[in-house]
Structures are given as structure tokens and as C-alpha cells.
C-alpha positions as CSV (number, residue, x, y, z in Angstrom):
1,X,143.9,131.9,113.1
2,X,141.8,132.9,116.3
3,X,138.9,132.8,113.9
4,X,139.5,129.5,112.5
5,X,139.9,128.2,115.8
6,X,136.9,129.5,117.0
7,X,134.8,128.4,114.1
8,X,136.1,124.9,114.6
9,X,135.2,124.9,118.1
10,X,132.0,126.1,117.7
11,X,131.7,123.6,114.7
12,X,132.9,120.5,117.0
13,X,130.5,121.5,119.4
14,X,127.6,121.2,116.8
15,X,128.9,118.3,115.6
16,X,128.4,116.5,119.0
17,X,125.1,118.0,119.8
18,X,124.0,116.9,116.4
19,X,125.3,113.1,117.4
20,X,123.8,113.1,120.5
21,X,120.3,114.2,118.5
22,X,120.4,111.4,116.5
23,X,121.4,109.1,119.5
24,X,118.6,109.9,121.7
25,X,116.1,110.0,118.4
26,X,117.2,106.1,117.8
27,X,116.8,105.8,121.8
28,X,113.3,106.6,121.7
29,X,112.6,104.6,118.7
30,X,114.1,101.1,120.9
31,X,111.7,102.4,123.8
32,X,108.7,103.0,122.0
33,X,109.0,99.5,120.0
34,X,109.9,97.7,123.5
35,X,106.5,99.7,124.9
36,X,104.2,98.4,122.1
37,X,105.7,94.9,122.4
38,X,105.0,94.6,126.2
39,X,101.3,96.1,125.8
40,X,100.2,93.7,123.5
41,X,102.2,90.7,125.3
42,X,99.8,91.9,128.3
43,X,96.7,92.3,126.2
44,X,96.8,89.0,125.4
45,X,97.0,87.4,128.6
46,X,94.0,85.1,129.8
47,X,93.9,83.0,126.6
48,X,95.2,79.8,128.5
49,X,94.1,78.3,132.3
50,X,95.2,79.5,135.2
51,X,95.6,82.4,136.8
52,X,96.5,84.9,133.3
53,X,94.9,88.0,133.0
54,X,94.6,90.3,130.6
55,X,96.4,93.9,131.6
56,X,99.0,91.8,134.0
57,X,102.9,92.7,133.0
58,X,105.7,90.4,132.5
59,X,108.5,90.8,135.6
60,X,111.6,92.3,134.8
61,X,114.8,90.7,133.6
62,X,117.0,90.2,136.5
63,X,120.0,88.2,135.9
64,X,120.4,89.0,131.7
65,X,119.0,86.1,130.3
66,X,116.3,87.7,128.3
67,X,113.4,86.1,130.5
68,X,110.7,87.2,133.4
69,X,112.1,86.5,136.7
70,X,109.3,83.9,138.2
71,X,107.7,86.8,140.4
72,X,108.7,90.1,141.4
73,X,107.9,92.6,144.4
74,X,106.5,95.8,143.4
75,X,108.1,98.0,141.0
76,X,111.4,95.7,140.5
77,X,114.1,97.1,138.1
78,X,115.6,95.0,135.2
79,X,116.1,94.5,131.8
80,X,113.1,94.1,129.4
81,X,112.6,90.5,129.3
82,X,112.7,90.2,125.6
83,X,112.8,86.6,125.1
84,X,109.5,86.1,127.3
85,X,108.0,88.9,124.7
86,X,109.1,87.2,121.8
87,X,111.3,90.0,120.4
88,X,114.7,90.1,119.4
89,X,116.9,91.9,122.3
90,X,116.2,95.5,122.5
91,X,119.2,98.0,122.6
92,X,119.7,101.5,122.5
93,X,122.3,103.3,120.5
94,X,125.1,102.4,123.1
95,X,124.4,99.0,122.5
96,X,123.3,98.5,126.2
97,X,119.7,96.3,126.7
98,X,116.8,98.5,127.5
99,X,115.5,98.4,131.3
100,X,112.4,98.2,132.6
101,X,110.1,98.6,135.8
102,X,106.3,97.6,136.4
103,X,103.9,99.8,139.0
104,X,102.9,97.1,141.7
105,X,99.2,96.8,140.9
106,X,99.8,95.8,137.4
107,X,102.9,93.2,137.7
108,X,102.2,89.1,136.8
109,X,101.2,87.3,140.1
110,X,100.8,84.1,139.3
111,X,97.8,83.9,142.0
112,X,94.1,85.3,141.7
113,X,94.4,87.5,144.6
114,X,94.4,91.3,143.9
115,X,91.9,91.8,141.1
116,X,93.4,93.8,138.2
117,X,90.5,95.8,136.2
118,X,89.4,99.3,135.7
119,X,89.8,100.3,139.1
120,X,93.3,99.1,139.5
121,X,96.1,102.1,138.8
122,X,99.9,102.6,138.1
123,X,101.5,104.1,141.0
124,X,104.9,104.8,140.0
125,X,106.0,108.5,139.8
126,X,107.8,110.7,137.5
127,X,109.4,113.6,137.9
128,X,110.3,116.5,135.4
129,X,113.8,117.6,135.0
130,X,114.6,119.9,138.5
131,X,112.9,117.0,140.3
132,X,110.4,119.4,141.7
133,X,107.6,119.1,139.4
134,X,105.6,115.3,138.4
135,X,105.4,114.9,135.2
136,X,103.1,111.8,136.4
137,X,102.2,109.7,139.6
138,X,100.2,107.0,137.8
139,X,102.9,105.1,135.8
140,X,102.1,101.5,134.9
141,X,105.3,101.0,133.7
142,X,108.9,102.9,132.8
143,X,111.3,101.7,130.4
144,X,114.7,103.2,130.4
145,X,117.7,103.3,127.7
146,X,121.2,103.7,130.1
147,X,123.2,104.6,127.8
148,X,127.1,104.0,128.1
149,X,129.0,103.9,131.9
150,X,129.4,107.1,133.2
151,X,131.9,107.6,136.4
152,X,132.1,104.6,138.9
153,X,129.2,102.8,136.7
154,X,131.5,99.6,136.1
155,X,129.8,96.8,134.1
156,X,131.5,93.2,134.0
157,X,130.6,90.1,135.6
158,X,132.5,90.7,139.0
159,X,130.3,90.4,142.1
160,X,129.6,93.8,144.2
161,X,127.1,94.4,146.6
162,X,124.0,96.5,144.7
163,X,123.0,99.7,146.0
164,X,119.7,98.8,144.3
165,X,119.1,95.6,145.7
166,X,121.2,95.6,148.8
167,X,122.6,92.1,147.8
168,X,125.8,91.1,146.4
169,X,124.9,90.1,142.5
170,X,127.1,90.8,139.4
171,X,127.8,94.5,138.8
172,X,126.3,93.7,135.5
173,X,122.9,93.0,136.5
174,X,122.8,95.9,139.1
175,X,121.1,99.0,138.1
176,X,122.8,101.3,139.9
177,X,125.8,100.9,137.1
178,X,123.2,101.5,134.5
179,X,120.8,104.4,135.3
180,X,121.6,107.6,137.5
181,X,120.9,110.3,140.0
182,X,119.4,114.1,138.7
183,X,118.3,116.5,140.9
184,X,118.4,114.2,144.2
185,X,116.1,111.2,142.5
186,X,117.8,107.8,141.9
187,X,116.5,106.1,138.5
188,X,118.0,102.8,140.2
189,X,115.7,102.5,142.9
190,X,112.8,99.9,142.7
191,X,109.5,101.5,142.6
192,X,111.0,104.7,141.9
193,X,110.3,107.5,142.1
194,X,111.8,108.4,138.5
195,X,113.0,111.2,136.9
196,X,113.5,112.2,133.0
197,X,116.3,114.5,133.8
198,X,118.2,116.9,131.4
199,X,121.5,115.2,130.1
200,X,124.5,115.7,130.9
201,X,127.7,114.4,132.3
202,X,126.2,112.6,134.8
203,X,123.0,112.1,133.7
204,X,122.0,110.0,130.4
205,X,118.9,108.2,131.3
206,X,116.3,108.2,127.9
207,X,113.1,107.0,130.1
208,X,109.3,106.1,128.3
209,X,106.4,105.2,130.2
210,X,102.9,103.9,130.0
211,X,100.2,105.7,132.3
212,X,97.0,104.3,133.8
213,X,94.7,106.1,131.5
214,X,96.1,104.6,128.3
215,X,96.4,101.2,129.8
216,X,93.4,101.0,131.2
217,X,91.5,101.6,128.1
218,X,93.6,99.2,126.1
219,X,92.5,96.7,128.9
220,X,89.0,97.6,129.0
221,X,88.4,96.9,125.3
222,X,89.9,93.6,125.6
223,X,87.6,92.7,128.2
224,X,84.8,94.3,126.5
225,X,85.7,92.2,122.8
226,X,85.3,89.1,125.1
227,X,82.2,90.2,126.6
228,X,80.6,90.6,123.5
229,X,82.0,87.5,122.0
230,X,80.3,86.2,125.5
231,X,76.5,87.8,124.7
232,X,77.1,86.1,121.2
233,X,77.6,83.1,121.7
234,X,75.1,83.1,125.1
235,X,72.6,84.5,122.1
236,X,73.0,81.9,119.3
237,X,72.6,79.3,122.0
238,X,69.7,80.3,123.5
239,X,67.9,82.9,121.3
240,X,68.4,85.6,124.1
241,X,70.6,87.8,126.3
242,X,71.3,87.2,130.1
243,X,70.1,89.3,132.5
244,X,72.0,91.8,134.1
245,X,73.3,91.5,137.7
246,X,71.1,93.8,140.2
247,X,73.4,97.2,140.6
248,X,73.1,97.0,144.5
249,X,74.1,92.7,144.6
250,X,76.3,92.7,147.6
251,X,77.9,90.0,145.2
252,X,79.0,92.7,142.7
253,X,80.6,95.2,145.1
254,X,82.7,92.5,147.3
255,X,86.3,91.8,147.5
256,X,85.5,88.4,146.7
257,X,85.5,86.4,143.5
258,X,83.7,83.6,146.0
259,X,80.4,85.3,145.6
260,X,78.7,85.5,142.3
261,X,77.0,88.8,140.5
262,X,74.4,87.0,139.2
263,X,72.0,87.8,136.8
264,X,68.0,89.6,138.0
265,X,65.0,88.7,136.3
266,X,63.9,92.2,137.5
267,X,66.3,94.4,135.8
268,X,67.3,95.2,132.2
269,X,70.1,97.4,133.6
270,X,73.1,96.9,136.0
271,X,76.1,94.8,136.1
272,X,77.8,92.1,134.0
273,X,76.8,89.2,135.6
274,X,79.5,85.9,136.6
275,X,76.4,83.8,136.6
276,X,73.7,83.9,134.3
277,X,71.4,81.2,136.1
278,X,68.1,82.2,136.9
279,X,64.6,80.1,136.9
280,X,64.4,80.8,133.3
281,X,67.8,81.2,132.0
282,X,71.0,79.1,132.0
283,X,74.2,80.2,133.2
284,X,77.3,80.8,130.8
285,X,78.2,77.7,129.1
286,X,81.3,76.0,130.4
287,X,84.4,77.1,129.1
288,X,83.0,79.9,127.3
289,X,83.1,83.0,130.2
290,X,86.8,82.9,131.0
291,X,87.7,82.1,135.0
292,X,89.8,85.7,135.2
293,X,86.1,87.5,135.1
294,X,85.3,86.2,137.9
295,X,88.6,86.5,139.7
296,X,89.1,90.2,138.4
297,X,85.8,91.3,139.7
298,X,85.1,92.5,136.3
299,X,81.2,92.6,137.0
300,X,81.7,95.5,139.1
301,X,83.4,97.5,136.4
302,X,81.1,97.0,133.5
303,X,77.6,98.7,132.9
304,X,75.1,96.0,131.1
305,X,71.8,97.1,129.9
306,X,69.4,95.4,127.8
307,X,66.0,95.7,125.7
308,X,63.4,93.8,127.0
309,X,62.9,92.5,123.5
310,X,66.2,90.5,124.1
311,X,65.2,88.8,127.7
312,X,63.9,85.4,128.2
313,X,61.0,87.7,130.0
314,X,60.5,91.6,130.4
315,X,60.9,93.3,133.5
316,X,59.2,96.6,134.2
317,X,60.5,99.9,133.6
318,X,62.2,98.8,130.2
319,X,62.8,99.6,126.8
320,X,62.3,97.0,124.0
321,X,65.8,98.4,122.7
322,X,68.3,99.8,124.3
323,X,69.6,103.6,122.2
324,X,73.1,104.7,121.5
325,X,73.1,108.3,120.3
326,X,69.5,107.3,118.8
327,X,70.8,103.6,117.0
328,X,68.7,101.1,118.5
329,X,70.4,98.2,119.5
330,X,69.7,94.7,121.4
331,X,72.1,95.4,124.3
332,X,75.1,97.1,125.3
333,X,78.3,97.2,127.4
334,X,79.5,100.5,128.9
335,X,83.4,100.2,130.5
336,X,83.9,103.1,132.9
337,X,87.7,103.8,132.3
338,X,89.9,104.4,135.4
339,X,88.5,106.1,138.3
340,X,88.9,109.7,138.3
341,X,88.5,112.9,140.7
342,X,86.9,112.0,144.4
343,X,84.7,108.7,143.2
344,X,84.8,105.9,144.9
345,X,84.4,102.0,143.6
346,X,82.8,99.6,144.0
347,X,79.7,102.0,144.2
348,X,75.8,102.3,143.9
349,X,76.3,105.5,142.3
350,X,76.2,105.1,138.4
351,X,78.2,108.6,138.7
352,X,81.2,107.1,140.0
353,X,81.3,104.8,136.4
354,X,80.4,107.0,134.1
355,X,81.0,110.5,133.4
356,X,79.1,112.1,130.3
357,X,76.0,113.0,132.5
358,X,73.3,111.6,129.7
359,X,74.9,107.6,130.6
360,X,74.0,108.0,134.5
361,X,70.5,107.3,134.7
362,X,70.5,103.7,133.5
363,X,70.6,102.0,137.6
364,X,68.3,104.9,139.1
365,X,66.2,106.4,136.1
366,X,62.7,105.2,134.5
367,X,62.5,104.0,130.8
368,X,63.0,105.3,127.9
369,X,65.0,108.0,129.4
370,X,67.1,105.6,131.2
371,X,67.8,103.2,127.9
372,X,69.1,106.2,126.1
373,X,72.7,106.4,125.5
374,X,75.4,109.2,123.8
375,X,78.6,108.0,123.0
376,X,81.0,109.7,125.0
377,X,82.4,113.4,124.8
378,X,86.0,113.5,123.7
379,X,86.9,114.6,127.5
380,X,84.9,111.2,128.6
381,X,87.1,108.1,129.4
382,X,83.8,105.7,129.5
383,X,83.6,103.7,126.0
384,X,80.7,102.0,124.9
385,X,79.6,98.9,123.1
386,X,76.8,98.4,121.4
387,X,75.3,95.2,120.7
């Protein structure tokens, strides 16, 4: 009998870990649906007027009614706000909604100030079960399955004041009754920091997150597809390309989306330019180069070269084509992924864009070494675009 009862302890006990398994496997599924579905809600911001731009994430849900709270500080906990996605309410296998926090930088604003674009970064932490080691401190956003109550984590509609917010609100809206405490770190704090702690009895948190290198470059080919789209349609109009914007235009390396990069007659490599005007060329046609360029400072952030066989006229020093990797091509677009190691943006230094060490030349070097191009190692984060 000793035996039996052992073997049907040791079976129970199996039997739970094996449910819990499945649990957080199902857990992880809700997350990483709710993660694509928030990514491509902010990848396609900018297609209407007004202050939308691509990369800028929805607030969180605040008071359960499945929408964006109007604004939101840095950081703000709440529930995914699923009806703003368009998706139906996202649960986790204890039937709770999914939470959710966005890094500061990257958060809707409803205002043009604080340019969002390659240089911007997630600056929410994460810590590794022990809560001595980061897993991450660039975290655009976190998204959290609570699980059922544990403890004192009461969930009706009666009115407490939050530990999270410091205001009296429904306990049902405060996260403090929905996420926990592991190893001194408090998943109900806005901003964070976070941790993915081990479960346990006190502890059963599921947390996914998004970091700035990934949403960067999801970003930066958005703005590059509408770049292109841009140099098309500027083409068909007008049988060429604009000039690049001078690399060392005090108008491209501002704060200010006041002052335009505009496009050099001198040049066939440099900047994106906001305005295309020169004494040859037109500027962008109205309508066509969307107002968050300009407002994102995204001329700093992308490298434009192009062959002189493209340009209303031909500045010195220049290739007819500009190479990639030996494909000769009309033009092309080179987005410098987040800023890495000690660099520092905006810069002069081509180096502080680009990192495969053939793609540097292009503001500083002499044709045709300059118009040469490789597409980028595996350990580069620059992508290019040919045109």
C-alpha cells in the first residue's frame, strides 16, 4: 500500500506539472498572437492626417473596455486594448485578459513632438528569474498573461486604492491584483522594471516582449517601402530622382522639423531630403511625402545616394549608377537600424549609420569607390534598398 501511495503521489504530481505545461504553452500562444497584432496595428500608422506615425503604440487599456486610454504617461500598465486593434479579446488559459505596457519613447502622442525613428529605443527592463541578471533593458513593449488570483489579489468591481496607480479605482482594473512580486521586482509597477520569474505559489506571471532591435527594423522598412514609393512616383513625374540633402545641412541634424533637409545640386550622396526644391528640380508633390517625415526627422536616419545618370544635372565626384554588391542600380536607400555601441546621432560621421565598413565611404569617399555598396553581413543591422 505504501507503494501505491507513493506511485499515486508521484503520479498526481505529474499530472499537475503536465497541466500547468499545457497552460503556459496556450499562454504563450495568446501573447504571441496579441504581440503580432499590436506590431502591425503600429506599422500601419501614418496612413491618415494628423499626427500618426508609423512605429507609435496604442496606450494601454485602463478601465476594461477593450480601448486605448486617450494618452498615457510612460510605460502605463493595462490590458491590451483589443478593440482599438481590431481583435477579438485576448485571454490566457485562466480566462483573465492579457496586459500590457509600452516603453515611453514609442507610446501614441497624439502631438508631433518627440520624433520616433531609428534613433528612438525601448527603455523598459527585464530581468531573468533571481532578479539579478537583465534579460533586456531595451523593451519596446511587455505583454503579460496574470493568470488566476493568487493571495490577497481580489478582482471584483469594489473600489480600493491601487498600489499601482496610487488612486482609488476598481480592484478590477488595478494591476497589482493581476501581476506579482519575484525576487524583490514588482510586475505591477508602470515602467517597470519587469521580471519573467520562475512560477510558483506566488508567482504566475507568463510575460512576452518586443525589443528595440526587432522593432526598429520592422519600422525602418515601412519608412523605407514609402520612400521608394516616394522616388517612384517623384521619377514618373519628372523623368528623374531628387537630390540628396548635403550630409553636413544643419537642417538634417536639428531637433526641429521647422527646418528643412533639402535637397544639393552638389551631391549624389547624403540624406533623404524633406524638400526636393532646387533651381532645377521641384519639391515633392503635395500629398505625396507624408507630413510624419518631416516631423520624425526621418532625413537624418536614412542614407540617399544616387547615379548621376538619374539627376536633373551631375555633380562631380559621381557614378552614373550607384552598385549594390556589383548590381547597378539608379539609386538607393540605406536605413541604419538602431544605434548601437558608443555612436552618437545625429552625426557627420557615416560610421555612426552604418556598420559593414564597405557602406561608410559614401559622405566622405571619391567615386566609384564611394557608389559601391555590399549588402549587409548577417551581424549588420543596416538594410538596404536598391532602386
Amino acid at each position: 500500500m505504501i507503494g501505491l501511495g507513493a506511485i499515486a503521489m508521484l503520479v498526481g504530481r505529474l499530472n499537475s506539472s503536465d497541466f500547468a505545461n499545457q497552460h503556459a504553452r496556450a499562454n504563450q500562444t495568446s501573447l504571441a498572437e496579441v504581440q503580432d497584432a499590436i506590431v502591425a496595428w503600429s506599422m500601419q500608422r501614418g496612413r491618415d492626417t494628423g499626427p500618426e506615425r508609423p512605429g507609435e503604440l496604442p496606450c494601454p487599456d485602463t478601465n476594461n473596455d477593450g480601448f486605448e486610454e486617450g494618452s498615457c504617461t510612460a510605460g502605463r500598465l493595462g490590458r491590451v486594448p483589443w478593440r482599438t486593434l481590431g481583435i477579438p479579446e485576448p485571454r490566457d488559459s485562466s480566462g483573465e485578459t492579457l496586459w500590457y505596457a509600452p516603453a515611453g519613447a514609442m507610446r501614441k502622442r497624439n502631438s508631433n513632438a518627440s520624433p520616433l525613428n531609428s534613433n528612438s529605443r525601448g527603455n523598459i527592463v527585464v530581468y531573468v528569474a533571481g532578479g539579478v541578471s537583465i534579460l533586456r533593458n531595451d523593451v519596446v513593449f511587455v505583454l503579460f498573461a496574470p493568470g488566476p488570483p493568487l493571495a490577497a489579489q481580489r478582482r471584483e468591481a469594489s473600489t480600493v486604492t491601487c498600489a499601482t496607480t496610487g488612486t482609488t479605482i476598481a480592484r478590477s482594473n488595478c494591476a497589482a491584483n493581476y501581476l506579482e512580486v519575484a525576487d524583490s521586482i514588482d510586475n505591477a509597477t508602470n515602467n517597470g522594471p519587469f521580471i519573467a520569474g520562475m512560477r510558483s505559489d506566488t508567482f504566475n506571471d507568463q510575460l512576452r516582449f518586443v525589443t528595440t532591435d526587432s522593432f526598429i527594423g520592422r519600422m525602418e522598412h515601412r519608412v523605407a517601402l514609402e520612400a521608394k514609393a516616394l522616388l517612384k512616383k517623384y521619377d514618373s513625374a519628372n523623368g528623374y530622382l531628387p537630390f540628396p540633402a548635403n550630409y553636413v545641412d544643419p537642417g538634417c541634424r536639428d531637433a526641429s522639423y521647422l527646418t528643412n533637409c533639402s535637397s544639393d545640386m552638389s551631391v549624389c550622396r547624403g540624406r533623404f531630403p524633406d524638400s526636393a526644391t532646387t533651381v532645377l528640380t521641384p519639391d515633392w508633390a503635395v500629398l505625396e511625402r507624408p507630413d510624419w517625415f518631416s516631423y520624425n526627422l526621418w532625413g537624418d536616419s536614412i542614407y540617399y545616394a544616387v547615379g548621376s545618370a538619374k539627376l536633373a544635372s551631375a555633380p562631380a565626384n559621381c557614378s552614373a549608377k550607384q552598385s549594390v554588391s556589383g548590381t547597378q542600380h539608379d539609386a538607393v536607400l540605406a536605413m541604419a537600424g538602431p544605434l548601437s555601441g558608443t555612436g552618437v546621432r545625429p552625426s557627420i560621421n557615416l560610421s555612426d549609420y552604418l556598420e559593414d565598413a564597405e557602406n561608410r565611404d559614401g559622405w566622405t569617399g571619391s567615386a566609384p569607390d564611394a557608389d559601391r555598396l555590399v549588402n549587409p553581413t548577417s551581424a549588420s543591422n543596416d538594410r538596404l534598398y536598391p532602386y
